[in-house]
N, C-alpha and C positions, 0 to 999 in steps of 0.2 A: 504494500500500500504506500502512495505516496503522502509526504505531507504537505497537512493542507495548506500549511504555510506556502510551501513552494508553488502548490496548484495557482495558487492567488498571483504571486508573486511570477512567472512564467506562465500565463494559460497557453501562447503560442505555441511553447515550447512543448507543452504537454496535447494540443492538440496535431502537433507536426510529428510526434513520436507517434500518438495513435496510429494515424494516418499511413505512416510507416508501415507499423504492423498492420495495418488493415483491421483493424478491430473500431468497431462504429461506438461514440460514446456522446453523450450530449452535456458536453462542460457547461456552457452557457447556464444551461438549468441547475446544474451541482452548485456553480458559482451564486447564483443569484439564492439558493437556498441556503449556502452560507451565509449569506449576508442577513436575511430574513432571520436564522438560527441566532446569528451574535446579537442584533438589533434588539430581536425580543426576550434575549439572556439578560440583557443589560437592563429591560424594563421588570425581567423579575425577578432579577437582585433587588431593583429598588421597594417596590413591594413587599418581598418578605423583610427588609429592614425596617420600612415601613408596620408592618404586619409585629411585627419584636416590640419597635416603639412603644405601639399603642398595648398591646400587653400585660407591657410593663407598669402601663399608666394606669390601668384598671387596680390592681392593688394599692396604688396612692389617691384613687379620685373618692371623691365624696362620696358616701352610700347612693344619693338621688342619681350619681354618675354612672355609678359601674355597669346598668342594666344597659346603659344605652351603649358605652363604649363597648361592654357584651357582646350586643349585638353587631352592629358595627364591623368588629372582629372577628365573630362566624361568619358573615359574609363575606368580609376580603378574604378569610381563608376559601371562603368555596371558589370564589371568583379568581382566588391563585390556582386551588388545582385545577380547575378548568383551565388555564396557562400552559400550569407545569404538564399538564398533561397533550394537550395541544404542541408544547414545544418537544418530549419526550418522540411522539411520531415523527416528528420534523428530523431530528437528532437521527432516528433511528433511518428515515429516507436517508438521508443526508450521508448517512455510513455508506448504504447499500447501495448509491452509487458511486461511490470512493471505494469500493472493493470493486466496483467495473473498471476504473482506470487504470490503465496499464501504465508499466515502467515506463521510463525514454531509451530507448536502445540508443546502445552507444553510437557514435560515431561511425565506428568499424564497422557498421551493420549494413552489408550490402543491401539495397533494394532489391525488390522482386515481391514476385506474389505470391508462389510456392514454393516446395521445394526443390521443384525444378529448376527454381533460379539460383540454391544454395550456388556459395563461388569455393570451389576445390585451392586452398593452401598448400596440399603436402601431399605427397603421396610415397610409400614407403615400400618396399618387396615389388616384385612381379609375377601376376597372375602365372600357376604352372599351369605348363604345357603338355599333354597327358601325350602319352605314347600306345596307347590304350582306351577304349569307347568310357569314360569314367561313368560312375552311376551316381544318382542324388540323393541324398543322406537316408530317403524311407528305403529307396530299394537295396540299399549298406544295411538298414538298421534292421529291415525283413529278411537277407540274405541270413544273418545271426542272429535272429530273432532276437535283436533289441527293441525294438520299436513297436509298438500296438496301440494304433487309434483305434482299430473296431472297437475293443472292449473300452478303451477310455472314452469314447462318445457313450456306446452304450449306457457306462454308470453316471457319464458326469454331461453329455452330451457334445455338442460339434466343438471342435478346435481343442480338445481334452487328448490323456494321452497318457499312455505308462511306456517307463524307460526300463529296461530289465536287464540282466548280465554286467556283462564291460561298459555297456554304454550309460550304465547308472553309477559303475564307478569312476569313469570316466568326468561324469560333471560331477560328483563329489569330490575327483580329484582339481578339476579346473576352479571349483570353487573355494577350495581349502589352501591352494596353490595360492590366487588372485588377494586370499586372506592374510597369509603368511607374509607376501612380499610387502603389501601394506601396514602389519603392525612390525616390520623390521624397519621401517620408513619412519617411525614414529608415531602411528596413526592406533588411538585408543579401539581396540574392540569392544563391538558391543551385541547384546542376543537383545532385541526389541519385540515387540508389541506389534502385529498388523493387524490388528483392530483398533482402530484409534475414535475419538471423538468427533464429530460434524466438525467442530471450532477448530480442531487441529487441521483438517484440511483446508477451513478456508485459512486459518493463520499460514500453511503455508503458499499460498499461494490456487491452489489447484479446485476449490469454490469460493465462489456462484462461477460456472463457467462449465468445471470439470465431470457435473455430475452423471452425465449420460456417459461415461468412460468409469463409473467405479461400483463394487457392488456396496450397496446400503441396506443395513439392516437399522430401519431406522421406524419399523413400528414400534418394538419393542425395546430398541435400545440406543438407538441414538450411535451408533455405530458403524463404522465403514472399514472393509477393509483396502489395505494400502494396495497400490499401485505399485511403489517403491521403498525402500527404508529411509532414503528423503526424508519421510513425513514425522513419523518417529525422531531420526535423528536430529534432524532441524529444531524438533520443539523442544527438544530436552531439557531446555532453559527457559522455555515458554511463563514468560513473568519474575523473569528472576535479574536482579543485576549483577554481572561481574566484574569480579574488579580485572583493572587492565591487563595487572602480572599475571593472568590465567590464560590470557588470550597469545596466538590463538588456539581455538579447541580442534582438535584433529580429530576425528571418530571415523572410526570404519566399521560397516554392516552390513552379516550374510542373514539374508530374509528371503521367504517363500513371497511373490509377489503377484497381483490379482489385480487382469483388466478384464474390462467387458469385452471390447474391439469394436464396437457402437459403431455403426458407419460404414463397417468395411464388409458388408456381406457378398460373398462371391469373391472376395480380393485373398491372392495367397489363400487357398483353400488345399492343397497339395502341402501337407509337410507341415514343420513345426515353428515355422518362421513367425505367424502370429499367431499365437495362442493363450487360454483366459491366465493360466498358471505358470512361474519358473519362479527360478533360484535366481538371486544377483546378490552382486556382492558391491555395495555402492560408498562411494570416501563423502564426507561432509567437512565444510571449515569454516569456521567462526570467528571474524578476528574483529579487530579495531574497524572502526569508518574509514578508511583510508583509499582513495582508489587506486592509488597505485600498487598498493598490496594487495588489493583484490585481481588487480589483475597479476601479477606476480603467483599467486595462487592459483590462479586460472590456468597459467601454462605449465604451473607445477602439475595439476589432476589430469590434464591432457597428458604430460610425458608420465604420469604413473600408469595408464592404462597402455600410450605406446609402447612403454616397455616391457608390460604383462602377454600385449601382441605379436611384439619384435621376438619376444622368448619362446615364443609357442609359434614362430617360422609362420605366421599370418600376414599374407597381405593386407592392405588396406589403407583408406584415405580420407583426409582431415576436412571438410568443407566451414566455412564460413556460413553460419545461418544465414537467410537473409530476411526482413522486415516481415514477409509477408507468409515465414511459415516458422518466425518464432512467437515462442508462448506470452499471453499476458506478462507475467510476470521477468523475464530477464530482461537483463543489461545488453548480456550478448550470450550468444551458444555456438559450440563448436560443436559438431555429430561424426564421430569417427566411424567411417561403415569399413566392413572387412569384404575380401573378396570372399565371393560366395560361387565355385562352378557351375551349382544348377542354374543359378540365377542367370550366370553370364552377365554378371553384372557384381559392384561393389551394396551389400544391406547393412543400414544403422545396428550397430553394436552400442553402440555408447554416445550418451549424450553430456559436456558438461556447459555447467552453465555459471552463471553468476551476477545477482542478481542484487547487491549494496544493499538498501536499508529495505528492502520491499517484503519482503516473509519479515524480517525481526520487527518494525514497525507491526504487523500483522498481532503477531505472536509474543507482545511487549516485551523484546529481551533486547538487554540494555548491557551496558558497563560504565564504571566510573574512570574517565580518563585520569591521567598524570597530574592534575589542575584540580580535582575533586568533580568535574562536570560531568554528569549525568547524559550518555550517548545512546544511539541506538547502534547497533551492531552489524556486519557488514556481514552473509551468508554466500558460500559457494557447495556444486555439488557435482559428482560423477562417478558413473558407472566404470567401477575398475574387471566386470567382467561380466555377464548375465548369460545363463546357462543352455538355453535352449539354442540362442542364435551362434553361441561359441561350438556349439557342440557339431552345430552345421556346418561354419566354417572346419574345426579340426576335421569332421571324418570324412568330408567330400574332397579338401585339400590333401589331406594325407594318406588317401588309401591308395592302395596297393594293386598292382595287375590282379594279382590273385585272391583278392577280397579282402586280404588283410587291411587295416589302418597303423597308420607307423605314428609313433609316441614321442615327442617331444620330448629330448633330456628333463627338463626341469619337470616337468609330469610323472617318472618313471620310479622314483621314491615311494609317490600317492598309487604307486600299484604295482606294488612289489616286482618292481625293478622291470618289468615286461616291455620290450621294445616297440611290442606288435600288439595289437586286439584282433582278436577272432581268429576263425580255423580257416586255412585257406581252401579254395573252396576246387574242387577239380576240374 
């Protein structure tokens, strides 16, 4: 969330960011309701002082007095809360569309209006070149009967799916792996929560907007679960202040993760590429207000998942978000997609982002700087490896003429030292 200080003080600015993003919002109204909101704050501060005044004077007036100033004073009070309550809607408009206003993406934020338009920065390995018809990860994972969406649609329905054998230790090992290298890095581990509160996801960012992408159990409880560990880790601080010597906070977290897919029916229906459930393994950081350490962080979380990539022999390439297919919420996002053979093309593996005061505003988490002044807090986030899409990239890139998939050194610990998966096949 932006402050409203700034909204006031820049509307251009915050309407040329919209714009950007392509997200439609009606400042003019937010603004003018602001002003409506403080205008008639200030008339019922005067009133209730008013309201005290006379009060007080009732205990010092004359007997033949008190009945009238009595009176008097039951009525300003009805006629305040009729006020306070009038302004209390206003207040509460007034939030809910300051939770529709998006960040200002930075600078760096190329234009465009999907992600079609993302602009490619980097690109790193070269697509192999198979010497052999290669196969695409269901008919690898049916070949060794890893894989079975029959019965996982069956119990849990479409885009569901059980992983069985090597290829279940396989992302246990790619996620224990992605984990490892991160708390060597400095980064706290954490086991989270993905059932969280409504409040937590708008705090961070991802409602009013994100709801047709989450599932909500919200007859009965007020509860949703996560999308990402994002959500969890982000808030962990949710109303608390730190002091500055703690920042910044490093957390890292392996969570079972849950989308709907809203939107995409008929899209990637082949395979495991979008589906409601996986594993990720995601870095969070919390540090001062500072932008230039925000972004110094930024390209720290990008080179911690390149070199989780770079380790495990994965191609893949860096793009610049552009305006019009980043989120509400960031500053800027980089989406590292990995080459993928079935695809014949490079698919998002990882997205980071970073997004200054917009979730800690949200999610009232503060620090007291070096000076004793009371901040809000500056948040970044990234997928250091997510299990479904990784597991496509390893076994389509590394299999074998003869059906085998060949293992990554750094993988080969997390399964008792095996160079190879599966039996080859005749």
């Amino acid at each position: 969330m932006l402050d409203l200080k700034f909204i006031r003080q820049n509307p251009d600015v915050v309407k040329a960011g919209a714009a950007k993003k392509r997200i439609a919002i009606d400042l003019d109204k937010l603004l003018e309701l602001d002003r409506v909101v403080r205008e008639e704050g200030v008339v019922i501060d005067q009133l209730r002082s008013e309201q005290n005044a006379k009060a007080k004077l009732i205990g010092k007036a004359a007997p033949e007095e008190r009945a009238r100033l009595a009176e008097e004073t039951k009525r300003g009070k009805a006629d305040l809360k009729v006020r306070e309550d009038a302004q209390a809607a206003r207040e509460a408009e007034l939030r809910q569309l300051l939770l529709r206003v998006p960040n200002v993406p930075a600078a760096e934020v190329p234009e465009g209006r999907d992600d079609s338009e993302n602009v490619e920065v980097k690109r790193w390995g070269e697509p192999r070149k198979f010497d052999f018809e290669p196969l695409d990860h269901i008919a690898i994972g049916e070949l060794h009967d890893w894989i079975d969406v029959t019965r996982g649609a069956r119990i849990a329905g479409s885009r569901n799916y059980f992983l069985k054998g090597d290829l279940s230790l396989l992302e246990g090992a790619v996620m224990r792996y992605a984990l490892d290298l991160m708390v060597a890095r400095g980064f706290v581990p954490l086991s989270v929560p993905t059932l969280v509160r409504s409040e937590v996801m708008v705090g961070t960012g991802y409602f009013p907007g994100g709801e047709e992408q989450a599932y909500r159990c919200d007859e009965r409880d007020d509860l949703c679960l996560v999308g990402t560990a994002e959500v969890p880790v982000t808030a962990l601080h949710q109303d608390e202040i730190l002091a500055h010597t703690e920042l910044p906070k490093k957390y890292v977290a392996l969570s079972s993760c849950y989308r709907r897919e809203a939107g995409t029916y008929g899209k990637d229906t082949r395979g495991l590429y979008r589906v409601h459930q996986f594993l990720k393994v995601e870095q969070v950081i919390v540090d001062a207000a500072d932008p230039a350490k925000s972004l110094a962080h930024h390209h720290d979380i990008v080179k911690n998942a390149e070199d989780v990539l770079q380790s495990l022999q994965l191609p893949y390439r860096i793009v610049n978000v552009c305006g019009g297919d980043l989120g509400a919420p960031q500053i800027q996002k980089f989406d590292i997609e990995t080459w993928m053979p079935s695809r014949k093309n490079y698919g998002e593996t990882h997205s980071a982002s970073r997004f200054h005061e917009y979730q800690a505003r949200r999610l009232n988490m503060r620090y007291r700087d070096e000076q004793g002044t009371v901040r809000v807090c500056h948040t970044l986030n990234n997928t250091v490896a997510a299990s479904v899409r990784m597991l496509i990239a390893l076994i389509e890139n590394h299999q074998q003429a003869n059906g085998t998939v060949w293992v990554p050194p750094v993988l080969r610990s997390y399964l008792g030292g095996r160079e190879f998966l599966g039996r080859p096949r005749a």
